[in-house]
C-alpha positions in Angstrom: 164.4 85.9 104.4 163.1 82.8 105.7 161.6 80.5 103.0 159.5 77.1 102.7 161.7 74.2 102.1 159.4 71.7 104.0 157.3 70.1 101.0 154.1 69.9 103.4 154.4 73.4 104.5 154.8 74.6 100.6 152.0 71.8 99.4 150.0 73.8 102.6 151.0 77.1 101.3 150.2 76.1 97.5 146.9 75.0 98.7 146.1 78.4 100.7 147.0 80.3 97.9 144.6 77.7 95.2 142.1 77.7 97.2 141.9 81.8 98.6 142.8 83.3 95.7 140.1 84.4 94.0 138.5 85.7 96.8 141.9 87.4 97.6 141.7 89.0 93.9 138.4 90.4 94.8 140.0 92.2 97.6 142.6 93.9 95.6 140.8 94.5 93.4 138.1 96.6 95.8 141.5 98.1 97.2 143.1 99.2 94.2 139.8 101.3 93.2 139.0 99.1 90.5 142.6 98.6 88.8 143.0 95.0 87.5 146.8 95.5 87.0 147.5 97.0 90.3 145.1 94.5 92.7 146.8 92.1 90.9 150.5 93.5 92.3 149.1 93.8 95.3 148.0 90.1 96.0 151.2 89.4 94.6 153.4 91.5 97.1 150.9 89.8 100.3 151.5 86.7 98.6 155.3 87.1 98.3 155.6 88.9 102.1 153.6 86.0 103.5 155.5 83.2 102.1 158.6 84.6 104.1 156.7 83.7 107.1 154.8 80.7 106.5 156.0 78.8 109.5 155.0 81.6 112.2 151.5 82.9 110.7 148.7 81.5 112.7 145.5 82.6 110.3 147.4 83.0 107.0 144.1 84.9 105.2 143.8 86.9 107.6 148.0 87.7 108.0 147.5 88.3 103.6 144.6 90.8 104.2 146.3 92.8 106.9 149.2 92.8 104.5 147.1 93.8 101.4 145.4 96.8 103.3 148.8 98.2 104.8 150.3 97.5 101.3 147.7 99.7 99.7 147.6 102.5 102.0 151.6 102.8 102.1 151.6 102.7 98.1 148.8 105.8 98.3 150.8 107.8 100.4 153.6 106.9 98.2 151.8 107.9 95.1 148.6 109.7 95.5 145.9 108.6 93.2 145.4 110.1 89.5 142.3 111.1 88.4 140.4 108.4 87.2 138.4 109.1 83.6 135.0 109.2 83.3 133.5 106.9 81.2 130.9 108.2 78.5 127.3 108.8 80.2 124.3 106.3 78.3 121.0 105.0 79.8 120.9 102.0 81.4 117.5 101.1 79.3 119.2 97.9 78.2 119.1 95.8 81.6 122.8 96.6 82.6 121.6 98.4 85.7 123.6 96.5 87.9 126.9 96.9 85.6 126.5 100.4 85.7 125.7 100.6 89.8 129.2 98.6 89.8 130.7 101.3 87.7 129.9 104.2 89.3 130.7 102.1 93.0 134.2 101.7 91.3 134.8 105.4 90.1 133.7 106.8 93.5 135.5 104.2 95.3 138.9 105.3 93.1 138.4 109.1 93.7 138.7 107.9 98.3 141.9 108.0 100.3 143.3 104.1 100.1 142.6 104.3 104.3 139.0 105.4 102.9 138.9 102.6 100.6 139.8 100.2 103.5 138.0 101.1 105.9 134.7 100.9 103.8 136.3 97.9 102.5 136.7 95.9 106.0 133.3 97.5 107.2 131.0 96.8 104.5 132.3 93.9 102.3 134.2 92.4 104.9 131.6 92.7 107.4 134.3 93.3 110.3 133.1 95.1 113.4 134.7 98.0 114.5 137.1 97.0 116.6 138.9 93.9 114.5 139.1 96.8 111.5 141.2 99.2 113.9 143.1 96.0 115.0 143.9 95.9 111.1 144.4 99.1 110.2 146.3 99.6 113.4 144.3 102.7 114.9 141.7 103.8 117.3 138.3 102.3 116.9 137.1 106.4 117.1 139.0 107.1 114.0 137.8 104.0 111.9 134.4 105.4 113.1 135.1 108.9 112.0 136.6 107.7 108.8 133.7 105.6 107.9 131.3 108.4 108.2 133.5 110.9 106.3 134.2 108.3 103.7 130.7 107.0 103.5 129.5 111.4 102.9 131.9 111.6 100.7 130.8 108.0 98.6 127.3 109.7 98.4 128.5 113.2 97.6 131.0 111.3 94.4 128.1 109.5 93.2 124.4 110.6 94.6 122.8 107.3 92.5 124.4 105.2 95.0 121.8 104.5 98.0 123.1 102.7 100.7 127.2 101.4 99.9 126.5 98.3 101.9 124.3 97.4 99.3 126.9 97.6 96.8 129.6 96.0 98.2 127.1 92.9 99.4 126.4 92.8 95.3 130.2 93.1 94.6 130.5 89.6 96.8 128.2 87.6 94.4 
């Protein structure tokens, strides 16, 4: 295990992680199906893996993503995802539309396959094209588009309220 003992490669790599983090978290977070504790592990793992190799990554957010997504789909193959609860139904009369859109985006988005949730993931909210997502996810550019279709079906089947996910995931950004 190789580690930083240059003090303007780790004041580089301190910076990286200061100034990417939160968007990082938001990643995770998207990843994990919603699970605070869990994205949190997971940025800390990518974190952790990429440190070992500061001195050879060329695009360090990009190196912590890749690492992230293949992180999250070896843990659900691991593990297989529980159930996630339901929260109790209410009308969204009280101008928490938006909360409750995010809600129901997060419960769906928990009941997909982590290569599901990634590959809506780097489409939609990361905006990749095709191609750089199977350059990620290290497969065909016909499977990320069969995956997307199935995953995006099976989005609208969990949760019928939500119109178009690109919609939601361009709100989750904000």
């Amino acid at each position: 295990m190789e580690v930083i003992v240059d003090a303007a490669e780790e004041r580089r790599f301190r910076e990286f992680v200061s100034a990417r983090s939160p968007a990082l978290m938001r990643l995770a977070f998207l990843l994990t199906g919603g699970d605070q504790h869990a994205a949190e592990d997971l940025l800390q793992t990518a974190l952790a893996r990429t440190v070992t190799r500061w001195r050879t990554v060329d695009a360090p957010e990009a190196y912590v993503r890749q690492v992230m997504y293949r992180q999250q789909v070896s843990w659900w193959r691991r593990h297989r995802e529980a159930a996630v609860p339901e929260p109790p139904d209410r009308a969204a009369a009280d101008g928490t539309d938006g909360v409750e859109l995010r809600l129901v985006m997060r419960r769906a988005l928990a009941k997909l396959t982590a290569r599901q949730r990634a590959v809506l993931v780097l489409r939609y909210y990361e905006d990749l094209p095709e191609a750089e997502v199977a350059g990620v996810l290290g497969c065909s550019v016909g499977t990320v588009r069969s995956t997307a279709h199935r995953s995006l079906a099976r989005l609208r089947q969990l949760a019928p309220e939500l119109r178009e996910p690109y919609m939601i995931f361009g709100e989750a950004k904000r």
